[in-house]
C-alpha positions in Angstrom: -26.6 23.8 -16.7 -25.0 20.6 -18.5 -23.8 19.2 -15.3 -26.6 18.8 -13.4 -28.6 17.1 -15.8 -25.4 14.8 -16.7 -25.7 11.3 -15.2 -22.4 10.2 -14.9 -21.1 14.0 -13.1 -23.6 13.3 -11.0 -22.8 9.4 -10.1 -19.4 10.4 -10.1 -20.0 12.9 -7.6 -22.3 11.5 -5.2 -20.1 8.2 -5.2 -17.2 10.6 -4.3 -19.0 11.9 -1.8 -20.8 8.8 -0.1 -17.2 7.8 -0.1 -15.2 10.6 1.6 -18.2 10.6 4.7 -16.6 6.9 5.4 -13.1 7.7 4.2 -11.7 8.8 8.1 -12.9 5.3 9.4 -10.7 2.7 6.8 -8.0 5.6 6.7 -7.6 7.0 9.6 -8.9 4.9 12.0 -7.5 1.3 9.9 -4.5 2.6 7.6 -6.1 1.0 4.7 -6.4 3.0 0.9 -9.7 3.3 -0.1 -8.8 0.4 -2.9 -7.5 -2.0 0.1 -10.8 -1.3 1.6 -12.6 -2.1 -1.4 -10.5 -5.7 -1.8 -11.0 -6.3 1.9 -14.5 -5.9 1.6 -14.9 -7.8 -1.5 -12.9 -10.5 -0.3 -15.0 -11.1 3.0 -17.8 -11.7 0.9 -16.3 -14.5 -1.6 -14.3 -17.7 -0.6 -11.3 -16.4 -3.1 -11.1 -14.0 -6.0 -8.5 -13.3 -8.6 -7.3 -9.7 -9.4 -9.3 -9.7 -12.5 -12.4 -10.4 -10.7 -11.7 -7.9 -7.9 -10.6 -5.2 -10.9 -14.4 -6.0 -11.7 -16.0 -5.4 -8.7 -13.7 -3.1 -7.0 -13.9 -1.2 -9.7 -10.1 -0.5 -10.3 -7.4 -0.3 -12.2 -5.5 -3.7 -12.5 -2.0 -1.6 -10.9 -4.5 -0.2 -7.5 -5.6 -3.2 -7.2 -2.0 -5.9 -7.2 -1.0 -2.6 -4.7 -4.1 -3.4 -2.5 -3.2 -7.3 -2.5 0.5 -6.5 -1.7 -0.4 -4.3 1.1 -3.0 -6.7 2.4 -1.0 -9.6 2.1 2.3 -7.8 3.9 -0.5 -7.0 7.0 -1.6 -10.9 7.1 -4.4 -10.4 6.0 -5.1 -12.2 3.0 -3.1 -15.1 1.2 -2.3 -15.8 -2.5 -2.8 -19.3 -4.0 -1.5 -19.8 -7.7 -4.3 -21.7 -9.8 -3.0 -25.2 -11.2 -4.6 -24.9 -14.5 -2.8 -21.4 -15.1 0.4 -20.7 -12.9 0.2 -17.2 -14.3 -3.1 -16.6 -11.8 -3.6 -16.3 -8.0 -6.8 -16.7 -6.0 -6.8 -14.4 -3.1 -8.3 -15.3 -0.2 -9.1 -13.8 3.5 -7.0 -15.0 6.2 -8.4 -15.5 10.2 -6.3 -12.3 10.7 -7.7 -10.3 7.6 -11.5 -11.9 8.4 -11.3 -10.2 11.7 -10.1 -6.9 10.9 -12.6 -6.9 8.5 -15.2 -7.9 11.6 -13.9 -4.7 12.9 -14.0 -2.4 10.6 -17.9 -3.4 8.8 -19.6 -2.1 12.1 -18.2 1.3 11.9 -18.6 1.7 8.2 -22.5 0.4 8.8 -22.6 3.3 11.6 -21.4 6.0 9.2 -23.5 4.8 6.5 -26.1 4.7 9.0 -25.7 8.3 10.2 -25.5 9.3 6.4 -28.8 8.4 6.2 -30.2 9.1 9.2 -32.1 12.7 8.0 -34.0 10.5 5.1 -37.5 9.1 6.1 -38.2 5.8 5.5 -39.8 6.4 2.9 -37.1 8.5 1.1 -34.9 5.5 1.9 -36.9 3.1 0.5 -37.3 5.5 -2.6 -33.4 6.1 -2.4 -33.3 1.9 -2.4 -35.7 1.5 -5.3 -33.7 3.8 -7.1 -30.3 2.3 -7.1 -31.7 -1.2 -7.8 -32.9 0.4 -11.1 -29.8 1.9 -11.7 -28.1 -1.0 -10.5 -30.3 -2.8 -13.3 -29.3 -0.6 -16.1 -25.7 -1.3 -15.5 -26.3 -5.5 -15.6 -25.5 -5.1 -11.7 -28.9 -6.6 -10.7 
């Protein structure tokens, strides 16, 4: 069958997958969107980004993401600084309120993604690991 052989089905559907097993924690438990997760998460790991960069690494579509930074912004949780070399840019940036939710939220997401993997060996972990860095590579994500 063409799908099963088909790389990006199968990327497509695994990332779909890994991502609805910690959907019920940032939904459920935190009210965020899956793209206000992804900004959140992004953000706690950069001093400030703009919403080009975070369309980058999100990834997403420029409109998810200004709705992420809306939402996140009308919670407290991040602020918006407009760049003085070009007014027509903001730097988004985590606020004490959005860094702790954030502190909240990482150690459940590390438990699900913990209990996803908890049937692999260590060695099939390791494999899994080795396998996405090559992949990662392929992509100019290294």
């Amino acid at each position: 069958m063409f799908l099963k052989g088909y790389l990006p089905y199968r990327l497509n559907l695994l990332a779909e997958l890994t991502s609805e097993n910690t959907q019920a924690i940032y939904r459920r438990r935190h009210d965020l969107t899956r793209p206000e997760w992804r900004v959140l998460v992004n953000l706690a790991e950069a001093d400030s980004l703009t919403a080009s960069e975070l369309c980058e690494r999100v990834p997403a579509h420029k409109t998810k993401v200004s709705r992420a930074l809306a939402s996140l912004e009308a919670k407290g949780w991040l602020t918006r600084r407009t760049d003085a070399a070009d007014r027509r840019v903001a730097h988004a940036s985590l606020t004490l309120k959005g860094k702790r939710a954030f502190n909240r939220i990482r150690p459940e997401m590390e438990q699900a993604t913990e209990a996803l993997l908890a049937p692999l060996t260590p060695e099939e972990r390791q494999t899994l690991d080795e396998g996405l860095k090559v992949l990662e590579r392929l992509f100019g994500q290294a």
